[in-house]
C-alpha positions as CSV (number, residue, x, y, z in Angstrom):
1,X,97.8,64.0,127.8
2,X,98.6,60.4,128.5
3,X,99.0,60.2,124.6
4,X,102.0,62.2,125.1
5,X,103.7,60.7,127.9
6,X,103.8,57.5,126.0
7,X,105.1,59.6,122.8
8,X,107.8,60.9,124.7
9,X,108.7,57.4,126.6
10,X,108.5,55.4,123.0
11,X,111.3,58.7,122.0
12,X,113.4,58.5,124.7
13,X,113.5,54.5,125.0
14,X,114.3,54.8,121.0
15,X,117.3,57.5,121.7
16,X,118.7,55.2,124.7
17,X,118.7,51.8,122.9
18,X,120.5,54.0,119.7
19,X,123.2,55.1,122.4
20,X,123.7,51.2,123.5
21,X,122.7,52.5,127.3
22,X,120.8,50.5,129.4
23,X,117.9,51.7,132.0
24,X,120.3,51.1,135.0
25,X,123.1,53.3,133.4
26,X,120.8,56.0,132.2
27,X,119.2,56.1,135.9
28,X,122.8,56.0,137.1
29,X,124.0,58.9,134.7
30,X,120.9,61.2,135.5
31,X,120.4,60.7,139.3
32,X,116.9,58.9,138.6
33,X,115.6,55.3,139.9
34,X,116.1,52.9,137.7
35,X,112.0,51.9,138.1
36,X,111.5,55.9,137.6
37,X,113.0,55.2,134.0
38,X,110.6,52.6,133.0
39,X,107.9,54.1,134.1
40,X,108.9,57.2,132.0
41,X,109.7,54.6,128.7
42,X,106.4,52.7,129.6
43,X,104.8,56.4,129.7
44,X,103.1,55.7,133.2
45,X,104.2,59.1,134.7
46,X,104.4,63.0,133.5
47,X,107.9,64.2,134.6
48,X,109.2,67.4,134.6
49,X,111.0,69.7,132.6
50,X,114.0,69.2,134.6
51,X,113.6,65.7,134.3
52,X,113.3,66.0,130.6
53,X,116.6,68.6,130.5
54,X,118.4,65.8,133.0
55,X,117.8,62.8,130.6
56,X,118.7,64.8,127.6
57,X,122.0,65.6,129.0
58,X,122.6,62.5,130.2
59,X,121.9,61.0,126.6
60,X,124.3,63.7,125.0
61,X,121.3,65.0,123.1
62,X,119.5,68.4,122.6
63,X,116.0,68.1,124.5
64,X,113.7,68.7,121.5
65,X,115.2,65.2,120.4
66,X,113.8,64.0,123.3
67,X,109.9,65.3,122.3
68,X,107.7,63.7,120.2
69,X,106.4,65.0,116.7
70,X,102.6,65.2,116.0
């Protein structure tokens, strides 16, 4: 499981940088700590699906961009 959480942090980090956002404006943008981010991008915790559907809107992207291929 903690395979995946890194997976999905490595995706999301990827999507962010491609949008030119940084961690303090996506935290800003999606009500989440800034630390919360990085944590998420360093794949330290396992958030929730709302989480998931908060930073994909945030990002302007459709939430299976957000998870990672096997």
């Amino acid at each position: 499981m903690k395979h995946l959480a890194v997976r999905f942090g490595e995706q999301l980090r990827e999507i962010r940088k491609s949008r030119g956002i940084s961690q303090d404006k996506l935290a800003l943008i999606a009500d989440i700590d800034r630390s919360y981010v990085g944590r998420i991008e360093r794949g330290e915790v396992n958030i929730t699906l709302e989480k998931v559907y908060d930073l994909a809107e945030a990002l302007e992207c459709n939430v299976t961009e957000l998870l990672p291929i096997f």
